[in-house]
C-alpha positions in Angstrom: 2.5 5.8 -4.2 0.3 6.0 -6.9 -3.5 7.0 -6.9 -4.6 3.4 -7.2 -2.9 2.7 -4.4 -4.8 5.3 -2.4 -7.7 3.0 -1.1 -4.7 1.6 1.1 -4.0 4.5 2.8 -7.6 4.7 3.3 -8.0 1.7 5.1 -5.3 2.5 7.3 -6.6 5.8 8.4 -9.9 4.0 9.1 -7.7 1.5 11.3 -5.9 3.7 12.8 -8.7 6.0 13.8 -10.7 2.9 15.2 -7.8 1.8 17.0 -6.6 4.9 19.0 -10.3 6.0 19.6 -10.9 2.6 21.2 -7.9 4.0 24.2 -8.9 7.5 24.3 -13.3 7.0 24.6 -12.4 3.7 26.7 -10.2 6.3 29.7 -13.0 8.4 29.2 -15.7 6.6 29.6 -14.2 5.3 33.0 -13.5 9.1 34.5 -17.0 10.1 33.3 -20.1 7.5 32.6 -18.5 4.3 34.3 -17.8 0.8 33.1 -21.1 0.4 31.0 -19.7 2.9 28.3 -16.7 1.5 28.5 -17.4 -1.6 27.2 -19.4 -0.4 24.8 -16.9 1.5 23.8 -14.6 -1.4 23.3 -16.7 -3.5 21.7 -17.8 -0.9 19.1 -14.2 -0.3 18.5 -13.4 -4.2 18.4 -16.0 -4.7 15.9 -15.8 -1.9 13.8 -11.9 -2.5 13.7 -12.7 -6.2 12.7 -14.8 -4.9 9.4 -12.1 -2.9 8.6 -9.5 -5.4 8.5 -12.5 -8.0 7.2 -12.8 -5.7 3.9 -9.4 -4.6 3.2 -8.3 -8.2 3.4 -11.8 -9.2 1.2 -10.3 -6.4 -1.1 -6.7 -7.7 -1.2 -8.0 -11.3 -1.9 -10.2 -10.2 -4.8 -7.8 -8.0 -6.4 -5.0 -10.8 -6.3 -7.7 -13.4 -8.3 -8.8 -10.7 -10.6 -5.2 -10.2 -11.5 -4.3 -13.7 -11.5 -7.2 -14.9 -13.8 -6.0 -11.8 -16.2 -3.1 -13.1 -16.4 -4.1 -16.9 -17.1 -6.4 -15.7 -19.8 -3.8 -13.7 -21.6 -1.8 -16.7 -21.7 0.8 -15.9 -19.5 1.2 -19.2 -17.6 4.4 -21.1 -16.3 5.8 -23.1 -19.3 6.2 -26.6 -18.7 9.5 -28.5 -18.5 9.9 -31.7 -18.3 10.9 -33.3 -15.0 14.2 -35.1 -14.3 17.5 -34.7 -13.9 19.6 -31.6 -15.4 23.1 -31.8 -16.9 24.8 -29.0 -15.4 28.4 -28.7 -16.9 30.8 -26.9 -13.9 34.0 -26.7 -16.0 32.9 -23.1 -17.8 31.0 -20.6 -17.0 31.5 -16.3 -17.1 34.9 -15.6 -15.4 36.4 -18.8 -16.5 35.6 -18.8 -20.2 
């Protein structure tokens, strides 16, 4: 993995920790303080989760255009053929030269 890669693994430390603390406060929260923490609990986790996952994938999208527009402006678009039919001649080829 290279180090631009790392805000990746950051994300999904952020995710992960959202997402197990959600189980773990939401047990305690019903032993101790009741169902009012609960679902707070829950719905902090649920919506702290969501802007985790909202921003990687903002992230992802951005970084994909960036890239793609880079590569537009340096020229490195898909040549154009012309459409039709192609003559494809089955009689030769690498093993039956």
């Amino acid at each position: 993995m290279a180090l631009r890669d790392r805000h990746l693994v950051g994300a999904g430390a952020a995710a992960c920790a959202v997402c197990c603390a959600a189980p773990v406060l939401g047990i305690l929260g019903l032993a101790g303080a009741g169902a009012a923490a609960t679902v707070a609990t829950f719905a902090f986790a649920g919506i702290v989760f969501a802007l985790v996952i909202g921003v990687a994938a903002l992230a992802g999208v951005l970084l994909r255009r960036r890239s793609q527009n880079a590569a537009l402006a340096s020229g490195a678009a898909c040549s154009t053929t012309p459409t039709g039919p192609v003559a494809i001649d089955l009689t030769t080829g690498p093993d039956r030269a």
